[in-house]
C-alpha positions, 0 to 999 in steps of 0.5 A: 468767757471771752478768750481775747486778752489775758486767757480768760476763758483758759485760766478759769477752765484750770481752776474750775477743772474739779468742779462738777456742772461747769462747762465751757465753750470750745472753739474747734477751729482754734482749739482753744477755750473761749470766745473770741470776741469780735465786734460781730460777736459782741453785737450779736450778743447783746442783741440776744441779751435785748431779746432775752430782756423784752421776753423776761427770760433774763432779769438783773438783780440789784446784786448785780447777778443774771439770772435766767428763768425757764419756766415749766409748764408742768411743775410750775418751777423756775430753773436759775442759770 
């Protein structure tokens, strides 16, 4: 959650404080919830998103979600993130 703008990343951590497998990113150095998101960061970004595409380890819905898959060899189940 990229915390440059309107605290993004803190408004969103107050109200999802109650809700149970939500998890965020820490910034240590700042001491604050979120990414800063600088043109480095977002490069990096979207080139991790190109990567996860070719290796069809990320798909888009046409509801617009993303969905990652991770398949398990022993099972055979997939596992939406």
């Amino acid at each position: 959650m990229e915390r440059n703008l309107g605290f993004e990343a803190e408004h969103m951590e107050r109200a999802l404080k109650d809700e149970t497998n939500v998890k965020f990113y820490k910034d240590a150095q700042a001491g604050r919830t979120g990414v800063l998101t600088t043109e480095n960061v977002k490069l990096g970004a979207m080139t991790m998103t190109n990567v996860l595409l070719r290796e069809k380890r990320v798909h888009m819905l046409e509801e617009g979600h993303l969905v990652s898959q991770v398949l398990s060899e022993r099972s055979g189940a997939s596992r939406q993130r």
